[in-house]
C-alpha positions as CSV (number, residue, x, y, z in Angstrom):
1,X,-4.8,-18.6,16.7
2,X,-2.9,-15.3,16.9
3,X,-3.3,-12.0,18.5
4,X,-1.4,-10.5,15.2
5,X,0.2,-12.0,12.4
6,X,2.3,-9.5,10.3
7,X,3.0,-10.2,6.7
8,X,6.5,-9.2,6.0
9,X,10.2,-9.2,7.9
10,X,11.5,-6.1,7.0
11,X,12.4,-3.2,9.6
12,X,8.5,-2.3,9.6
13,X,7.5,-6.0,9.7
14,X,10.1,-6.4,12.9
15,X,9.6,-2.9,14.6
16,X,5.5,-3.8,14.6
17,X,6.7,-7.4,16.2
18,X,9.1,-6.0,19.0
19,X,6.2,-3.4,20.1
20,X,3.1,-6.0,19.9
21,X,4.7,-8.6,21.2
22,X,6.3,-6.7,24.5
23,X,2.9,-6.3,24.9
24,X,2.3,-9.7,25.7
25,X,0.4,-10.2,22.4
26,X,0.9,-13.4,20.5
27,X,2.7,-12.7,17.4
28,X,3.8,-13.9,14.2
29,X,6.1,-12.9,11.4
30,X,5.0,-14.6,7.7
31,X,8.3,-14.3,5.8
32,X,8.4,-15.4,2.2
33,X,12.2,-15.2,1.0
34,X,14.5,-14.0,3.9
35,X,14.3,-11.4,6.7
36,X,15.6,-7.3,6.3
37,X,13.7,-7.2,2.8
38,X,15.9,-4.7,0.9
39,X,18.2,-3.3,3.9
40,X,20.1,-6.5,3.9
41,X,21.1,-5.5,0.3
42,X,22.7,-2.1,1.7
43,X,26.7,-2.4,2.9
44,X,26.4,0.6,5.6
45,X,23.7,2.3,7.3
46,X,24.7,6.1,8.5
47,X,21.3,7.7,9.0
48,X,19.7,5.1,11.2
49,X,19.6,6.8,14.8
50,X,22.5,4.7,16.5
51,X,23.5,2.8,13.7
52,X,27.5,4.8,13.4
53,X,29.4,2.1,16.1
54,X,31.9,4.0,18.4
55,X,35.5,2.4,16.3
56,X,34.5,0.7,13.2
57,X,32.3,3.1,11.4
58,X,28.4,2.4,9.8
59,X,26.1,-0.5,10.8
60,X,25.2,-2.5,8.1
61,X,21.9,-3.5,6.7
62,X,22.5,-7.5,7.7
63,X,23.9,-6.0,10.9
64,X,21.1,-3.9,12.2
65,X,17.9,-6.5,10.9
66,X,19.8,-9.3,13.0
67,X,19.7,-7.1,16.0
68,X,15.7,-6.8,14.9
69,X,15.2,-10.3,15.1
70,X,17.0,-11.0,17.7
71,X,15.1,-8.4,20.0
72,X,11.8,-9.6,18.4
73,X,12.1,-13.5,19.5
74,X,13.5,-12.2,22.7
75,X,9.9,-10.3,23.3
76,X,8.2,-13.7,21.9
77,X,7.2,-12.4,18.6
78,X,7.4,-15.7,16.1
79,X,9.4,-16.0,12.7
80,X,8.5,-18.3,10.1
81,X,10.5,-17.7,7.1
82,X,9.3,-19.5,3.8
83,X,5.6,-19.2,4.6
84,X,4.0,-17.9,0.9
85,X,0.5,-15.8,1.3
86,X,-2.0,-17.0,-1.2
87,X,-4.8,-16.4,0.3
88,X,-6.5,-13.8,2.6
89,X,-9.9,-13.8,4.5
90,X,-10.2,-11.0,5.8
91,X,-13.7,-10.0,6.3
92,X,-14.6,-11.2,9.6
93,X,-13.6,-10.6,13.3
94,X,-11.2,-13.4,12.9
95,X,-9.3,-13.4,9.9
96,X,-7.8,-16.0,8.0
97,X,-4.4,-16.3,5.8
98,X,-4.3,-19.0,3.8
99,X,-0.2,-20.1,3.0
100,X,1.1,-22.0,-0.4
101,X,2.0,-24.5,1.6
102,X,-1.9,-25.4,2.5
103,X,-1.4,-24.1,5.7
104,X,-4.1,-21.9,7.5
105,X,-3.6,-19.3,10.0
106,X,-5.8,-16.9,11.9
107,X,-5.6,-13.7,14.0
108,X,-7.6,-10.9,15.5
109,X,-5.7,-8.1,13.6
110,X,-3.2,-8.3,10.3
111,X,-0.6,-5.8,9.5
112,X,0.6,-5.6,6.0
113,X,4.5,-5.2,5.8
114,X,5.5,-6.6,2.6
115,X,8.2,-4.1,1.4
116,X,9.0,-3.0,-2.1
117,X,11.2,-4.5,-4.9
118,X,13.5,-2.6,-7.3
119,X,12.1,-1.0,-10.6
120,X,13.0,-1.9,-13.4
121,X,13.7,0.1,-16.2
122,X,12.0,-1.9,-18.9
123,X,14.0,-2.1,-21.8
124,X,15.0,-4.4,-24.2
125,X,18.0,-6.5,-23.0
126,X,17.4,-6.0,-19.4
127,X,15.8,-9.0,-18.1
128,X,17.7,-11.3,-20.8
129,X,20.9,-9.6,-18.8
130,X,19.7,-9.2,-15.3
131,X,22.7,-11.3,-13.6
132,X,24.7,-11.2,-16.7
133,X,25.8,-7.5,-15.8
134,X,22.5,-5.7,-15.0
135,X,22.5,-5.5,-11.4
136,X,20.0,-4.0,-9.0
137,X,22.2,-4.9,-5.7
138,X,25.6,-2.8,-5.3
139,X,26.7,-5.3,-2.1
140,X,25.8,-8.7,-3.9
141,X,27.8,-7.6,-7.5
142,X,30.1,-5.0,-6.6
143,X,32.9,-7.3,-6.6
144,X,32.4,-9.0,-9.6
145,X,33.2,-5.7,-11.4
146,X,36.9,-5.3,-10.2
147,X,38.9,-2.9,-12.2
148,X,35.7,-3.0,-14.9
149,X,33.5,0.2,-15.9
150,X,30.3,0.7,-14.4
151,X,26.9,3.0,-15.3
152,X,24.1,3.9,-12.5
153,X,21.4,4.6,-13.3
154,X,19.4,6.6,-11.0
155,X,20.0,10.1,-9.1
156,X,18.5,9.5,-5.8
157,X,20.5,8.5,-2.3
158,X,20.6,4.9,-3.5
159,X,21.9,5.4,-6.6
160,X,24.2,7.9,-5.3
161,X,25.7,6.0,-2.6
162,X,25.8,2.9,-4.2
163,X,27.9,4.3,-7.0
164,X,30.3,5.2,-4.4
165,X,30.3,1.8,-2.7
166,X,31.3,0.7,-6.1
167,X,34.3,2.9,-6.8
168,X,35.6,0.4,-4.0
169,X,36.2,-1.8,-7.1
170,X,35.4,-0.7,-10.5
171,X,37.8,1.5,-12.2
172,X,35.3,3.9,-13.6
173,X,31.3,4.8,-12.4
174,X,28.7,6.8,-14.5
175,X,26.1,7.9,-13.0
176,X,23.2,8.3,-15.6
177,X,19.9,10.5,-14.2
178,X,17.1,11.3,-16.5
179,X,16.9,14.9,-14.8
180,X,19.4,17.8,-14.9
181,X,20.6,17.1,-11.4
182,X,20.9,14.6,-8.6
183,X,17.8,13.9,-6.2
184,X,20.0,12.8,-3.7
185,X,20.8,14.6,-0.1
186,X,23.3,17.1,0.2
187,X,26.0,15.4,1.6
188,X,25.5,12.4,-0.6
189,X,25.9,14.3,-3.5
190,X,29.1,16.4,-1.9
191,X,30.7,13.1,-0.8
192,X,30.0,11.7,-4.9
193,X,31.4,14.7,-6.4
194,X,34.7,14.3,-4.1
195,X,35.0,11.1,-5.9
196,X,37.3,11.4,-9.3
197,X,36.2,7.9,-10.1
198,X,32.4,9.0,-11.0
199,X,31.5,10.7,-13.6
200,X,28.1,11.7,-14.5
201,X,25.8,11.6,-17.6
202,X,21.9,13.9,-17.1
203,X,18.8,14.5,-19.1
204,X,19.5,10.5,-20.4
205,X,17.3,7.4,-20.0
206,X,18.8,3.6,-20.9
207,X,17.3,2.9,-24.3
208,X,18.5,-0.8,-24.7
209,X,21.1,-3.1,-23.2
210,X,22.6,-5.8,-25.3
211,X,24.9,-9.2,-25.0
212,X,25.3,-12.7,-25.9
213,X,25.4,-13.8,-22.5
214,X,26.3,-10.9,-21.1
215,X,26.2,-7.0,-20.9
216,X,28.3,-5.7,-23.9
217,X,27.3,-2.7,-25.0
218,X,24.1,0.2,-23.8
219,X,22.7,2.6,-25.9
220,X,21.2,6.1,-23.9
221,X,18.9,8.3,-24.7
222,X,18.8,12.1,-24.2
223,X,15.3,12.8,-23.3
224,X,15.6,16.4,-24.3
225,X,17.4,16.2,-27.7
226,X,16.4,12.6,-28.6
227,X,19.8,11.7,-29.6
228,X,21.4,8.3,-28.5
229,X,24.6,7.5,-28.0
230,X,25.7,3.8,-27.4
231,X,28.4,2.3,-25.0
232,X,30.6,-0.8,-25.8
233,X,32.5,-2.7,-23.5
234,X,36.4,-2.4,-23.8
235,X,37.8,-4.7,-26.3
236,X,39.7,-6.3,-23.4
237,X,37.0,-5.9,-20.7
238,X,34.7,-7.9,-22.5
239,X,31.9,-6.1,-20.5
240,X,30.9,-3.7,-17.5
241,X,28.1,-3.5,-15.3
242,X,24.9,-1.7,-15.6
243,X,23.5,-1.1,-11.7
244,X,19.7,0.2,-11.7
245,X,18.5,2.2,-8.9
246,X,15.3,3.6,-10.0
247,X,12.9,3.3,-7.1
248,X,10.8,0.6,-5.9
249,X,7.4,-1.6,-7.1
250,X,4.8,-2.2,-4.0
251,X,4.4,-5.9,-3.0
252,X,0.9,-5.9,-2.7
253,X,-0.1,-8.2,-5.9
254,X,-1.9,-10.4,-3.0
255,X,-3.9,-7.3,-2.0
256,X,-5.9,-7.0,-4.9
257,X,-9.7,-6.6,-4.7
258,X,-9.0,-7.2,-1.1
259,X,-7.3,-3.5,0.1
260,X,-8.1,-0.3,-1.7
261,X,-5.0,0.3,-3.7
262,X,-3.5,3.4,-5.6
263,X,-2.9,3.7,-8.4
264,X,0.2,2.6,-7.9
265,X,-0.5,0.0,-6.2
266,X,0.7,0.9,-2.3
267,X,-1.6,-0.1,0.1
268,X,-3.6,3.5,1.2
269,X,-3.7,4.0,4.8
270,X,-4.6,6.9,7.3
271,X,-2.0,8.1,9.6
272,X,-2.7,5.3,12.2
273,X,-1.9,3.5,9.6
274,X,-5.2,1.5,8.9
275,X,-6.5,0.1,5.9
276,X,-10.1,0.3,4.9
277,X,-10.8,-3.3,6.4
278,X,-11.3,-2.8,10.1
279,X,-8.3,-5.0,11.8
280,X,-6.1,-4.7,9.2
281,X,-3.1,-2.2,8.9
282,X,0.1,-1.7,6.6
283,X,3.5,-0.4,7.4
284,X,6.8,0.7,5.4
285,X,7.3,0.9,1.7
286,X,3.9,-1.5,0.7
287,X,2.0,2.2,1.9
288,X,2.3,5.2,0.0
289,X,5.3,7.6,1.4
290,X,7.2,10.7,1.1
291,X,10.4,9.2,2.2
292,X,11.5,5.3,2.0
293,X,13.9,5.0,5.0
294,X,14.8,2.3,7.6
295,X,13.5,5.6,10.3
296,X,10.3,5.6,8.3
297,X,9.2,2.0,8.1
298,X,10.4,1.6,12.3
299,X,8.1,4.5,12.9
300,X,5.8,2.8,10.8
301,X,5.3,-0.6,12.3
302,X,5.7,1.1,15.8
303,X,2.2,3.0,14.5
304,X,0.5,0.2,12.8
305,X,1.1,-2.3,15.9
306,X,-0.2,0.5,18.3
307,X,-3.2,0.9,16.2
308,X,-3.2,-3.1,16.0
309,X,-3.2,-3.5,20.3
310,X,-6.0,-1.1,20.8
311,X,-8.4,-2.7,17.8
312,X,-7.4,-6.1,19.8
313,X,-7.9,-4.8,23.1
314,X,-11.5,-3.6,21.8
315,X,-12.3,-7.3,20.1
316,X,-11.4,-9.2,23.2
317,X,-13.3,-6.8,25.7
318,X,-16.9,-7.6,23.1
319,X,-16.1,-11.2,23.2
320,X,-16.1,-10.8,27.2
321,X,-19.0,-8.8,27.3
């Protein structure tokens, strides 16, 4: 029996464990694949308060979700990392959380952290190739493209930084954006444009990918003229890589018919960060949000595990009564 058991061992996940557990609740983190979610995909982290060290530049996203854990389990706060939710009860005072594994856990309060996972852009080729040369992870595949040609796709900061990372190794980066311009922040976008090794292609969209085996040539679409144009890898290349950084997908397939959704399926919550079941609560990019940050999901699961003491405080002062 736990005080709170938080779905999720991302930043949110671990901020909302360092706060419950210091204080003095008993906590635990359900982890399905590893901790950090996404972040531990990112090679430096320069807008986390803090995270610029004093001689060797950024934090990275391993970097800063080990110092997470390790403050977490020094609180108290429990990891288990491989625990699958299949199941969730969530309807009474206690609920229950039912793990593939057969295993059955309960708590006074739940808070939903699952994260987000890359989009996809849906065309033909693109799962046949995902690992083959479509990549959606700039810090696990960068290398692999030394001295090759690379597209992005995608305008925002991640796409925008991560084409940078890249130059690190490829001889040439595209960036391809389906709008006129870059989404990204201002300095970002300064910092790309310094770069002579990225290039950039707008008003296009990835119409198909194709390969035996692996990514050999791309054919784009210009969404305002229609016209596509296709890419071949050079003759000697063989291939190049195709990074997508589109935006994210909700994890929340196990919340179904169990949370009110939207329609895209995040997890709706007020600003205290509570779902419409009372006792249950989500954090970071599973709930809808203006901006998808490290910052954001901390202040997050700092929220939802506030809102999570004072709902447990109130159950265990009726049980006494």
């Amino acid at each position: 029996m736990y005080d709170v058991i938080i779905i999720g061992g991302g930043p949110a996940g671990l901020t909302a464990a360092i706060y419950n557990a210091r204080a003095r609740l008993k906590v635990l983190i359900l982890e399905q694949t590893k901790l950090g979610g996404q972040i531990v995909s990112t090679h430096e982290i320069a807008n986390f308060p803090g995270s610029i060290k004093q001689n060797d530049g950024e934090t990275s996203g391993p970097e800063l979700i080990q110092r997470m854990t390790e403050q977490a389990k020094e609180f108290g706060a429990e990891i288990e990392i491989g625990k699958k939710v299949v199941d969730l009860d969530l309807s009474d005072t206690v609920k229950k959380i039912t793990c593939q594994d057969g295993t059955i856990l309960e708590a006074y309060a739940v808070i939903c952290a699952n994260g987000a996972h890359p989009r996809g852009i849906g065309c033909p080729g693109e799962r046949e190739l995902s690992g083959k040369g479509v990549s959606y992870c700039a810090t696990c595949d960068g290398a692999f493209f030394e001295d090759l040609e690379v597209f992005v796709i995608g305008g925002g900061n991640s796409a925008v930084e991560e084409a940078m990372f890249i130059t690190t190794f490829a001889r040439k980066v595209t960036l391809i954006q389906n709008l006129a311009f870059l989404t990204a922040d201002a300095i970002a976008i300064e910092q790309a444009k310094s770069n002579d090794k990225i290039s950039y292609i707008f008003n296009s969209v990835v119409d198909s990918i194709e390969g035996d085996g692996i990514v050999e040539a791309m054919t784009i679409k210009n969404t305002e003229t229609g016209e596509l144009t296709r890419f071949e890898a050079d003759e000697e290349d063989g291939t190049f890589g195709i990074f997508i950084f589109i935006g994210n997908v909700p994890n929340s397939d196990i919340y179904q018919g169990v949370l009110n959704l939207n329609e895209y399926g995040y997890v709706v919550t007020d600003d205290a960060m509570k779902t419409d079941v009372p006792g249950v609560f989500a954090c970071g990019d599973v709930r809808p949000k203006v901006l998808r940050q490290v910052i954001t999901a901390a202040g997050d699961g700092a929220t939802a595990a506030f809102s999570a003491q004072k709902y447990i405080e109130k159950i265990k002062s009726m049980e006494v009564v």
